[in-house]
VOBA-1610 file (N, C-alpha, C; in pm, whole numbers, padded with zeros to 5 digits, always signed):
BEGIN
Unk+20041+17078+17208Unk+20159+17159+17235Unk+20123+17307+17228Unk+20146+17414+17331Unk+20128+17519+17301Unk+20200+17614+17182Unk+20137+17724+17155Unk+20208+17828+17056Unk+20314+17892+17102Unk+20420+17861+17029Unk+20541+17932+17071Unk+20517+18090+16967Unk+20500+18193+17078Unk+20510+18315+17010Unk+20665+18348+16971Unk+20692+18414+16898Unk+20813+18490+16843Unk+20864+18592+16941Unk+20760+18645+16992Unk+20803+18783+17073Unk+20692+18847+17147Unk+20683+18830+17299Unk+20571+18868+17374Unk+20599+19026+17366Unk+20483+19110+17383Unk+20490+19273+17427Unk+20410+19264+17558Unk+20469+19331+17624Unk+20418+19368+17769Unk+20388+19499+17816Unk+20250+19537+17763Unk+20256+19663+17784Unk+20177+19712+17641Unk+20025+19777+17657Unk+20020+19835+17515Unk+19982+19990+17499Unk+20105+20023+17564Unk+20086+20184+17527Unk+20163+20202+17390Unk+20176+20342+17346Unk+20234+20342+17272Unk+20373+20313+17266Unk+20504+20236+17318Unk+20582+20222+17294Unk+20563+20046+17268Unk+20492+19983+17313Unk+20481+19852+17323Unk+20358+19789+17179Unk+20266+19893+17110Unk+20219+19907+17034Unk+20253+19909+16895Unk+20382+20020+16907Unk+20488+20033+16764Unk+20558+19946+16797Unk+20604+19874+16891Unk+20708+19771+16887Unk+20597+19674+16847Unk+20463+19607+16837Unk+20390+19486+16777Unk+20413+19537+16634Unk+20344+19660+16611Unk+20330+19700+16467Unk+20479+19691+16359Unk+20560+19706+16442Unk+20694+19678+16370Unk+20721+19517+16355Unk+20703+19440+16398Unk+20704+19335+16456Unk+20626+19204+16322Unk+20518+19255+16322Unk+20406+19202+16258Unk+20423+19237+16108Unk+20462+19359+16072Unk+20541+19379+15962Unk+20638+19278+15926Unk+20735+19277+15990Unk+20813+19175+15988Unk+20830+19031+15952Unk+20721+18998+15980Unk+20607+18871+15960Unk+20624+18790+16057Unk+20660+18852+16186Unk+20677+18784+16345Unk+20522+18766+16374Unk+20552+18606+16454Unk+20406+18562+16517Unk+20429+18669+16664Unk+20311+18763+16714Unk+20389+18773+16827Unk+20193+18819+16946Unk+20225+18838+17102Unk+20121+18812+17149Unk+20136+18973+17211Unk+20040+19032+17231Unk+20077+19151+17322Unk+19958+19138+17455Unk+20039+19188+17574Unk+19967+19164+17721Unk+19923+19316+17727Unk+19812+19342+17751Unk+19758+19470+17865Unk+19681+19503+18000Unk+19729+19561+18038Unk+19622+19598+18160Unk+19587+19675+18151Unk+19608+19763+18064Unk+19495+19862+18089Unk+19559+19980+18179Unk+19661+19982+18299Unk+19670+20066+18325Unk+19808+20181+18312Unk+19837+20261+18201Unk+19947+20313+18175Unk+19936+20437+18230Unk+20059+20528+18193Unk+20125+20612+18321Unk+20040+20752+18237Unk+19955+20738+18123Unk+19897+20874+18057Unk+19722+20773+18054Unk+19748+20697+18119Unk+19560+20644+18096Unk+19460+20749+18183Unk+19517+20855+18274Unk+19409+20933+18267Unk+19425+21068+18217Unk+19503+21075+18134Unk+19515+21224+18046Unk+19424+21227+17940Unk+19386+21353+17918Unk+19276+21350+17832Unk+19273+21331+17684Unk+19400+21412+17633Unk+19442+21397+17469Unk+19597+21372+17523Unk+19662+21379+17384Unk+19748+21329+17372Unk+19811+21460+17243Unk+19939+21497+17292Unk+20008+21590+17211Unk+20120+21566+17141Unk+20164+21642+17069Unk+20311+21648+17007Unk+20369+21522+16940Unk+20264+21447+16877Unk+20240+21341+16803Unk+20202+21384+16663Unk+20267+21382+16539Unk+20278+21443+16419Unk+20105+21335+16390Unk+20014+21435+16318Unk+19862+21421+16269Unk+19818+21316+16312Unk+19793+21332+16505Unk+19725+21292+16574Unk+19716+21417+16718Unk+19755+21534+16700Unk+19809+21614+16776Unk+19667+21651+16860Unk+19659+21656+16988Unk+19478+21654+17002Unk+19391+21540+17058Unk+19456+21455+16986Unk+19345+21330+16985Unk+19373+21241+17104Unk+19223+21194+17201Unk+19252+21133+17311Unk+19338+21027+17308Unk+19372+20982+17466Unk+19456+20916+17423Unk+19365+20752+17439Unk+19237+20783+17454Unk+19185+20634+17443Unk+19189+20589+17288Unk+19154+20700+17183Unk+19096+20684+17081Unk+19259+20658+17031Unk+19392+20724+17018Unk+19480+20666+16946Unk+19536+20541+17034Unk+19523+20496+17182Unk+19510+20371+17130Unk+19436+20267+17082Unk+19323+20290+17092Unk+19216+20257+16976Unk+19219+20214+16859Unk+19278+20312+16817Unk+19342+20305+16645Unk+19476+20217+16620Unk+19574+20228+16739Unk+19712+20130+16700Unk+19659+20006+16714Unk+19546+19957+16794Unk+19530+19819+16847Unk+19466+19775+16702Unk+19392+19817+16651Unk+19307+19819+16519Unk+19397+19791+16401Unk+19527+19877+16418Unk+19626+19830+16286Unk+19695+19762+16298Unk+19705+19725+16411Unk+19794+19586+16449Unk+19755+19442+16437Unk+19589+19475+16447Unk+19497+19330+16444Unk+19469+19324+16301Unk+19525+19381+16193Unk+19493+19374+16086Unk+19565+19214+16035Unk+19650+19265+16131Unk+19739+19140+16068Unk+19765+19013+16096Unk+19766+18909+16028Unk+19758+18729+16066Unk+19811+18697+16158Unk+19924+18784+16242Unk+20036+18738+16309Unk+20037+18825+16443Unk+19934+18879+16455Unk+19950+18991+16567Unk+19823+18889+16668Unk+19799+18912+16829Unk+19761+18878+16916Unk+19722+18961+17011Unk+19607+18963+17076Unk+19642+19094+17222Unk+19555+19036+17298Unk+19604+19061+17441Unk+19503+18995+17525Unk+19492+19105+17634Unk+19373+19105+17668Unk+19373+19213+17793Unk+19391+19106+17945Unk+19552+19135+17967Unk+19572+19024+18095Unk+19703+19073+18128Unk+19732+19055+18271Unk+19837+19099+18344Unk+19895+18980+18351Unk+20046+18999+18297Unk+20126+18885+18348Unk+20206+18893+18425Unk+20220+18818+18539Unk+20178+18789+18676Unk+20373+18743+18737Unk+20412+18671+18637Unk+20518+18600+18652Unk+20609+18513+18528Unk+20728+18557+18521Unk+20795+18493+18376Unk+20914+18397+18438Unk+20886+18277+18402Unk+21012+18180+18400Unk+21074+18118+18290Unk+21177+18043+18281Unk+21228+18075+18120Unk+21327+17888+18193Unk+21257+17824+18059Unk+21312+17651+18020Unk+21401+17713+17907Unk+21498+17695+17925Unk+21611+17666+17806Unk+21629+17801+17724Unk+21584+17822+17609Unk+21565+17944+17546Unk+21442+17995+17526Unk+21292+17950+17633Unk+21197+17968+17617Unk+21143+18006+17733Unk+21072+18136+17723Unk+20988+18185+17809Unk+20861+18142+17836Unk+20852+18151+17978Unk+20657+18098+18007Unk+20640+18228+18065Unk+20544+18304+17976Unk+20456+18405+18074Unk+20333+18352+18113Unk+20297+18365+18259Unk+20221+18325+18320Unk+20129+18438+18401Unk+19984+18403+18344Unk+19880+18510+18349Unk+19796+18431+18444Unk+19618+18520+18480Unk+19571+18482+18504Unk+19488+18345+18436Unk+19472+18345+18317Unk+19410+18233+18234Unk+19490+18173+18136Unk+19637+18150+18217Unk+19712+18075+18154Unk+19810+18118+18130Unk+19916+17979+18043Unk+20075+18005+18024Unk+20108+18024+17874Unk+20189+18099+17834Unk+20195+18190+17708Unk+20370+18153+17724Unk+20416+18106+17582Unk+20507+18055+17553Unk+20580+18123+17436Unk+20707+18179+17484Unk+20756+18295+17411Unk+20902+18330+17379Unk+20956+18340+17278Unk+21128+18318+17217Unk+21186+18455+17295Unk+21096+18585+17253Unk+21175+18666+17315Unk+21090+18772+17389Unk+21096+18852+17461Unk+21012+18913+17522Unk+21033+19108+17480Unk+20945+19216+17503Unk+21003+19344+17463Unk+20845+19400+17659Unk+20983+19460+17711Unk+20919+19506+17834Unk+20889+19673+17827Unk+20725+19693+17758Unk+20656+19787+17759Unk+20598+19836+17866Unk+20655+19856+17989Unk+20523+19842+18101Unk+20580+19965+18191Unk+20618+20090+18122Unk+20576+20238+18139Unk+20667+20246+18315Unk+20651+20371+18345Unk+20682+20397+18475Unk+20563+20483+18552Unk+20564+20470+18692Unk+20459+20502+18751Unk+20522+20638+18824Unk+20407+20775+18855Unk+20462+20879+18867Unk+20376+20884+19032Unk+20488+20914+19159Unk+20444+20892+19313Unk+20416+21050+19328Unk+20290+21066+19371Unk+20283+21214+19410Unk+20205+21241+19556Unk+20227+21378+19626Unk+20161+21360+19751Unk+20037+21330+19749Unk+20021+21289+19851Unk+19856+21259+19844Unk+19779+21391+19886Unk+19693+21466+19814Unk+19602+21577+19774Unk+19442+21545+19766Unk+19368+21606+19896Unk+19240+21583+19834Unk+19178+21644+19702Unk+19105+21570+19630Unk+19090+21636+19461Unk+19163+21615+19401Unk+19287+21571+19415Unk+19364+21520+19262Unk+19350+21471+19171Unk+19235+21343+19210Unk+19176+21268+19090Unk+19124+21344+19035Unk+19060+21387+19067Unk+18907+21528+18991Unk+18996+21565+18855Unk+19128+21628+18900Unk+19176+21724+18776Unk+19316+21682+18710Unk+19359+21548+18773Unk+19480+21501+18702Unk+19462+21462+18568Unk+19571+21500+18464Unk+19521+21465+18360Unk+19437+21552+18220Unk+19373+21612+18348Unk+19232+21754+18231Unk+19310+21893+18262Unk+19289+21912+18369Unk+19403+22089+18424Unk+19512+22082+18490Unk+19538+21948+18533Unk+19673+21928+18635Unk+19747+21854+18581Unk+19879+21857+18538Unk+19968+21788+18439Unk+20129+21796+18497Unk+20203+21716+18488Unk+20343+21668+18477Unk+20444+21712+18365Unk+20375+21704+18230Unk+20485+21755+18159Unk+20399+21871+18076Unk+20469+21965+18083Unk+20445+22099+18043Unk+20506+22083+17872Unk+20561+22017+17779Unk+20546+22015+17688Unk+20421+21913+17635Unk+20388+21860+17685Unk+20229+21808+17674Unk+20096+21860+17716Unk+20090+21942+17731Unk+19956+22020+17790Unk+19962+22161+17869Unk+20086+22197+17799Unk+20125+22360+17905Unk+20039+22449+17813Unk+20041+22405+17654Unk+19994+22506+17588Unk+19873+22552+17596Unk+19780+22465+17679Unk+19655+22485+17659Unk+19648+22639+17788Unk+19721+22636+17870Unk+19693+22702+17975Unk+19794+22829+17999Unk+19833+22888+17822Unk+19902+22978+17805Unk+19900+23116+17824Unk+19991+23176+17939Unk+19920+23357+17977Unk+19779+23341+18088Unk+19798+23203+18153Unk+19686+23186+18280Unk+19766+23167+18392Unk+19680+23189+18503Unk+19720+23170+18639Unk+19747+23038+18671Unk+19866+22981+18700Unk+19868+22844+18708Unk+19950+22789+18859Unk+19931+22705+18898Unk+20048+22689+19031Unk+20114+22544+19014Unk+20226+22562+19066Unk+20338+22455+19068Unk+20382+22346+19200Unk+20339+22280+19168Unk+20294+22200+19359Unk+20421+22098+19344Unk+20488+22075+19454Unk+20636+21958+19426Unk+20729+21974+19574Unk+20680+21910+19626Unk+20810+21863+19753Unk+20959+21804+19666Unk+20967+21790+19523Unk+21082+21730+19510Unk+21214+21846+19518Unk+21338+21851+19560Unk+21372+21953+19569Unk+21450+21947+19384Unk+21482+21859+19351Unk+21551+21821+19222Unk+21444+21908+19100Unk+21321+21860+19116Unk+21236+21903+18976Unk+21219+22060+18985Unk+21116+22080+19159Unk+21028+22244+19114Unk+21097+22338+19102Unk+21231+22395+19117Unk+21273+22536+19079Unk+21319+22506+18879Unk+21348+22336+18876Unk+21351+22361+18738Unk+21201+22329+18658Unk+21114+22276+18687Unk+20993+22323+18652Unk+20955+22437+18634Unk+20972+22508+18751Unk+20941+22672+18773Unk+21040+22746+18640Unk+21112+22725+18610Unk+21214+22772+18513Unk+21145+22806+18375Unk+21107+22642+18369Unk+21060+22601+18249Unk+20920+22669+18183Unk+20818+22648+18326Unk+20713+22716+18302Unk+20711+22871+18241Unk+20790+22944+18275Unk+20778+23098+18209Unk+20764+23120+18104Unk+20814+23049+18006Unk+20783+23005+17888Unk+20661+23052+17787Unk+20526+22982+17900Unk+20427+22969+17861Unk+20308+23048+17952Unk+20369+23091+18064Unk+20304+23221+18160Unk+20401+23267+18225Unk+20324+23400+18306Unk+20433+23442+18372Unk+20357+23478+18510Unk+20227+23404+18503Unk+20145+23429+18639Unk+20169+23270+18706Unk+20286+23289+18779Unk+20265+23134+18857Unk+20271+23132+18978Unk+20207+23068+19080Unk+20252+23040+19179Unk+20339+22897+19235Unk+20458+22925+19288Unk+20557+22825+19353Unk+20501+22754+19450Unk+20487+22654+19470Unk+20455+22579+19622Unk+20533+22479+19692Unk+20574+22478+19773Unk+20668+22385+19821Unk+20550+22225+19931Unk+20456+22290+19899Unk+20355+22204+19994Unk+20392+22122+20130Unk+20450+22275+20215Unk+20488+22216+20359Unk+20663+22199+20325Unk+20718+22196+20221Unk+20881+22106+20292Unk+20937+22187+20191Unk+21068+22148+20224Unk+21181+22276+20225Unk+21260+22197+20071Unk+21160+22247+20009Unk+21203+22178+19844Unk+21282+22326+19778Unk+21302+22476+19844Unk+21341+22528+19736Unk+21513+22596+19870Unk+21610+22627+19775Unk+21727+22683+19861Unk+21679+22818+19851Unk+21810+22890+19955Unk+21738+23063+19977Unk+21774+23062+19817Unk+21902+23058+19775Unk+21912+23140+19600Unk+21817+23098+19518Unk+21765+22987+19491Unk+21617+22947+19401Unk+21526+23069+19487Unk+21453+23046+19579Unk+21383+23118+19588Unk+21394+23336+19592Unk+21500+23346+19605Unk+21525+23460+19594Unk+21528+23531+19427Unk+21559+23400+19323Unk+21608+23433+19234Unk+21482+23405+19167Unk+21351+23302+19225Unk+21200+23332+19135Unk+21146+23437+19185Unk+21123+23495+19316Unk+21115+23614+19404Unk+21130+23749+19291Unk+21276+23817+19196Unk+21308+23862+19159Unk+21254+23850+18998Unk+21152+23735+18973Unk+21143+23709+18807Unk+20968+23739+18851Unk+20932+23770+18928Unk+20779+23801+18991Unk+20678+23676+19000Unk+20752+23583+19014Unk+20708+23426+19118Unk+20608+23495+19224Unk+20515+23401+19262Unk+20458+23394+19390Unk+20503+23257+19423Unk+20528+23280+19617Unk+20572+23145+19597Unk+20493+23105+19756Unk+20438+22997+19786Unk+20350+22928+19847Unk+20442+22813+19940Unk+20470+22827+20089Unk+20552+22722+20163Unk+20423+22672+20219Unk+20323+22687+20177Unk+20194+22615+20314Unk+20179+22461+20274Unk+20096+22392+20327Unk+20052+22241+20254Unk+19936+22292+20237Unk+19897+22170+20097Unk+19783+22189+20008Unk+19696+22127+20118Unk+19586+22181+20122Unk+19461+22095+20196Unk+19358+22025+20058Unk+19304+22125+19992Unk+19281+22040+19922Unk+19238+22107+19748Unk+19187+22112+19646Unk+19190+22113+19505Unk+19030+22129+19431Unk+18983+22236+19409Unk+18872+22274+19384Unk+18835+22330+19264Unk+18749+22345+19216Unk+18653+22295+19063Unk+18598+22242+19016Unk+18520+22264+18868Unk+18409+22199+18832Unk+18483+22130+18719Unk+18430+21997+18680Unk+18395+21920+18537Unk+18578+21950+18508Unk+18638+21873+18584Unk+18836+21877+18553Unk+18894+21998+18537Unk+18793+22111+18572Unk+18885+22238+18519Unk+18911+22280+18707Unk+19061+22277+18702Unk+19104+22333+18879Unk+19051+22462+18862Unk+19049+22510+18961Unk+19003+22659+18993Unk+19076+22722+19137Unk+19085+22677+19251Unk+19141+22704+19326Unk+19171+22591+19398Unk+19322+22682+19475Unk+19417+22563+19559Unk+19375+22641+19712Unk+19305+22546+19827Unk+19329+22586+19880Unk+19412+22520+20028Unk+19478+22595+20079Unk+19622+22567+20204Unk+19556+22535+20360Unk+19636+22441+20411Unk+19594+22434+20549Unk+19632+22567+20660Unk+19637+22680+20601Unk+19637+22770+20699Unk+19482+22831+20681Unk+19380+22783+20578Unk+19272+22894+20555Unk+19262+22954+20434Unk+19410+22984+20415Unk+19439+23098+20216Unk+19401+22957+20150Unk+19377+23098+20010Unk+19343+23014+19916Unk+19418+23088+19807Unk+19428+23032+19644Unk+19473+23104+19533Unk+19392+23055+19433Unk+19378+23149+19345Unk+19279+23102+19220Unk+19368+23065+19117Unk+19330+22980+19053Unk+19404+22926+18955Unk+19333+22888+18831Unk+19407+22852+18674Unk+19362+22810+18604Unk+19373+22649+18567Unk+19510+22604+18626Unk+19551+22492+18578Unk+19650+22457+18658Unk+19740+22343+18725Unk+19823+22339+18772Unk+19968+22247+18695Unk+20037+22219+18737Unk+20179+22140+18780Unk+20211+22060+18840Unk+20178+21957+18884Unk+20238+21851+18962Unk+20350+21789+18887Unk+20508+21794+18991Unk+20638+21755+18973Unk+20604+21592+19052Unk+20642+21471+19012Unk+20616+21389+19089Unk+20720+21371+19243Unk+20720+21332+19345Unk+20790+21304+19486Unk+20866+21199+19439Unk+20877+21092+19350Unk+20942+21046+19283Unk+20884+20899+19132Unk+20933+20823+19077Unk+20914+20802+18972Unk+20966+20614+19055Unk+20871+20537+18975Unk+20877+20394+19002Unk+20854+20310+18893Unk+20926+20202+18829Unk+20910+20122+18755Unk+20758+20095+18729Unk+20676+20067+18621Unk+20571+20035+18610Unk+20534+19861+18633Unk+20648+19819+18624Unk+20594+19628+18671Unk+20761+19637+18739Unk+20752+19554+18843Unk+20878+19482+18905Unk+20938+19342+18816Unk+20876+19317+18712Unk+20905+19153+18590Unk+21050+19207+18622Unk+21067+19305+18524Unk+21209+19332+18450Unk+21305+19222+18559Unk+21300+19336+18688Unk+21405+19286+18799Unk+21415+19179+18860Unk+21296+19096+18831Unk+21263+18969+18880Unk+21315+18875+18788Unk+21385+18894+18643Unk+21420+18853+18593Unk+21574+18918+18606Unk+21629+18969+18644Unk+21743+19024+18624Unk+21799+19119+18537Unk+21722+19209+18519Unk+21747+19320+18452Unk+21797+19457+18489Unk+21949+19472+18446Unk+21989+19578+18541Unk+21920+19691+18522Unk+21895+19827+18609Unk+21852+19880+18645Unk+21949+20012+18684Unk+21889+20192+18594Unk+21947+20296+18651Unk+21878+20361+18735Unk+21917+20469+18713Unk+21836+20626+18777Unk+21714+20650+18693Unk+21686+20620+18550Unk+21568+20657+18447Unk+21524+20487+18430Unk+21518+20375+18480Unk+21424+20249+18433Unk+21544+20152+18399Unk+21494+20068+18276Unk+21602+19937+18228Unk+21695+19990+18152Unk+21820+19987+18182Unk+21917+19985+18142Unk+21916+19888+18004Unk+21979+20004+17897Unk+21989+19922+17737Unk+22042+19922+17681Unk+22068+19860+17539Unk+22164+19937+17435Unk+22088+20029+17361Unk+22109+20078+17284Unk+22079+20153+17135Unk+21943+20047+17080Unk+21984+19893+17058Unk+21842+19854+17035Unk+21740+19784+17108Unk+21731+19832+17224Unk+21665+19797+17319Unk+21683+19699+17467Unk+21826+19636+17392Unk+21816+19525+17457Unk+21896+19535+17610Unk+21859+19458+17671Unk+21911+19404+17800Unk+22022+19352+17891Unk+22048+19342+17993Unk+22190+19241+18002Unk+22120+19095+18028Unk+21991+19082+18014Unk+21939+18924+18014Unk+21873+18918+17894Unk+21964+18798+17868Unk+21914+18723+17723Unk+21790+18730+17616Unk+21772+18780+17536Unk+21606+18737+17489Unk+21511+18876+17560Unk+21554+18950+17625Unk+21460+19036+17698Unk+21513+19180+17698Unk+21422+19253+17572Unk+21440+19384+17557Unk+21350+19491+17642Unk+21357+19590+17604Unk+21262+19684+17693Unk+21267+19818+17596Unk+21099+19923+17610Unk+21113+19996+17540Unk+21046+20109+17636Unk+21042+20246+17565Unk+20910+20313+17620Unk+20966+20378+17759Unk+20858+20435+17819Unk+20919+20497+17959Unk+20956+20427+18116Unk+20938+20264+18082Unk+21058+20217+18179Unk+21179+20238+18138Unk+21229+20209+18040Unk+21413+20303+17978Unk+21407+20410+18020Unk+21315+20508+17966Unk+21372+20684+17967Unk+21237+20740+18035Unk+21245+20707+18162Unk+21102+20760+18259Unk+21102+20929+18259Unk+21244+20978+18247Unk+21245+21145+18246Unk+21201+21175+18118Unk+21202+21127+18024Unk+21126+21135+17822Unk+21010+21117+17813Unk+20884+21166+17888Unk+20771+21100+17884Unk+20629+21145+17764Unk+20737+21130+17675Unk+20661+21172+17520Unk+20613+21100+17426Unk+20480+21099+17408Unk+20441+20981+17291Unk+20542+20956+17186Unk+20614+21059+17133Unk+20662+21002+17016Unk+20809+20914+17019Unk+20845+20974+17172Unk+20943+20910+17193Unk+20929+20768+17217Unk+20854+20751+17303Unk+20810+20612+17355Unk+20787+20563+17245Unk+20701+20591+17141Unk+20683+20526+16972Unk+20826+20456+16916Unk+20914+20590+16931Unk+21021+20582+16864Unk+21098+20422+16951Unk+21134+20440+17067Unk+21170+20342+17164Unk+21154+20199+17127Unk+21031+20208+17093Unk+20917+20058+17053Unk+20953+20037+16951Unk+20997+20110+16839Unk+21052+20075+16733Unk+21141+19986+16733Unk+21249+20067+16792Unk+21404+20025+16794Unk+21417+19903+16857Unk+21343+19835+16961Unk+21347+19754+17026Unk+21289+19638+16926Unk+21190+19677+16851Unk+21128+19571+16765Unk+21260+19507+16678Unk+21325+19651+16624Unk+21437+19598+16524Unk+21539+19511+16591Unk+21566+19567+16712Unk+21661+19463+16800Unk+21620+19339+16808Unk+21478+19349+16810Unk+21436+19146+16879Unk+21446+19061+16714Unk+21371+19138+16617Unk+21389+19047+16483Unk+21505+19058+16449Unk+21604+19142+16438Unk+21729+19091+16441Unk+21797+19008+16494Unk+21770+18986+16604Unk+21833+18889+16718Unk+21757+18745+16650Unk+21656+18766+16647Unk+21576+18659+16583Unk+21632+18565+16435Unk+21636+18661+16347Unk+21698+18666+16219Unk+21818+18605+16220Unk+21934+18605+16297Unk+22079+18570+16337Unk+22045+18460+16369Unk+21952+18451+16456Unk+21954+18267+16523Unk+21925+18186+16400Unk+21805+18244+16327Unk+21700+18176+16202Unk+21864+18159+16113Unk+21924+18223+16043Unk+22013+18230+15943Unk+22117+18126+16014Unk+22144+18110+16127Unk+22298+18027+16140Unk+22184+17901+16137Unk+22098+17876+16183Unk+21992+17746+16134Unk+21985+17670+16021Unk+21970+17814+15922Unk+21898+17762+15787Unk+22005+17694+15699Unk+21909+17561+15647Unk+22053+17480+15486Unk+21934+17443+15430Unk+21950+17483+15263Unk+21889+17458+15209Unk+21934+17330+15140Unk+21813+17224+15134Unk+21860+17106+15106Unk+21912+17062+14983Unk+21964+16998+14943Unk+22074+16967+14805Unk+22033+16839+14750Unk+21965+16786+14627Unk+21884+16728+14619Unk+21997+16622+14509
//
């Protein structure tokens, strides 16, 4: 007969990580799935995480997987699961090397960020080119930096945000009509440079950008950039394949994680894809943990009679 886990995690970034570690505390049997590929797996450190502030983000997850395996009751497998069907009150996750049998499930599996396609992006996403400016703006404070985003929703409030932390930026709309005349008149007036050309392509040595240069020929020197994403996508399609409603920011929840389908919580930046902060996502994974052993706990207690001899 297979192992009925307590509570699968899907997903081991940090929100799906603190949700095992909470979990296992608990003294829940439970299994966690990874692939390996999350929405900060190519950023270089990892910030604004109380005394880990700095530290890559291979090495702190490194370290959560390490305190989690401490314990009798914890599991991890490096495997994508593929497909979930559910007998009665029991889940089958179904991987490549098999079926994994599970009471309740917690859906860690991040959101994916769509951006134009740029020659050189790989080179510097992650090391000088970044998404959230409270995660890595500081490094590139009082430098020349540029702001690249066809979205019309994010770059004038990106651009906002950035001043903050310089005041040498350049605006780019990369080809499309992402900014109105009053945005642009009104960065125009705060001493914006602002860039309507398309990027051709992204230049520098060893992840540090250096210059952007445009399909007209110009170029701009830079220290670091901005990429706003073109838009934001669930990190696994499971959720919906199971019936999990769905907003504008990921899975729709309560307060402790949970779902409008049974047994199946969710944590981390499929919920709050615009929150894309380690500690939040930590925090997320928490709450969701407390939701599933609670839920757990309620079933266990209307169960339990102690026998009368």
């Amino acid at each position: 007969m297979k192992e009925l886990y307590d509570c699968s995690v899907i997903g081991g970034g940090p929100s799906g990580l603190t949700a095992a570690l909470t979990l296992v505390r608990a003294k829940r049997r439970i299994i966690i799935f990874d692939s390996s590929n999350g929405r900060n797996s190519s950023s270089a450190h990892s910030h604004n995480y109380l005394t880990r502030d700095g530290t890559s983000t291979h090495e702190m997850k490194e370290l959560g997987k390490a305190e989690i395996l401490r314990y009798s009751t914890a599991n991890f497998k490096n495997a994508q699961v593929n497909k979930i069907t559910k007998n009665q009150d029991v889940f089958q996750l179904i991987t490549d090397d098999g079926v994994y049998n599970t009471k309740k499930i917690i859906f860690a599996t991040g959101a994916r960020d769509v951006f134009p396609t740029i020659d050189g992006f790989d080179q510097f996403w992650g090391k000088s080119l970044f998404s959230c400016p409270y995660c890595d703006a500081y490094e590139f404070s009082d430098k020349p930096i540029i702001i690249i985003s066809e979205n019309p929703s994010l770059l004038y409030s990106f651009s906002k945000k950035m001043l903050n932390w310089t005041k040498d930026i350049v605006v780019c709309t990369n080809g499309k009509k992402a900014l109105t005349d009053k945005q642009r008149e009104s960065l125009l007036q705060r001493g914006y440079k602002i860039s309507d050309q398309e990027v051709k392509c992204l230049k520098g040595c060893n992840g540090a950008l250096e210059r952007v240069e445009f399909m007209d020929g110009t170029s701009v020197k830079v220290c670091g950039g901005v990429m706003a994403p073109t838009r934001v996508e669930p990190g696994s399609t499971l959720p919906a394949s199971l019936g999990c409603s769905m907003n504008a920011f990921g899975i729709t929840t309560d307060v402790l994680g949970k779902t409008n389908v049974g047994g199946v919580f969710a944590a981390g930046d499929n919920v709050h894809s615009h929150l894309s902060q380690v500690s939040i996502a930590c925090a997320s994974g928490s709450k969701a943990a407390i939701g599933v052993n609670t839920e757990l706990s309620e079933e266990e207690f209307n169960l339990y009679r102690v026998s009368k001899l």
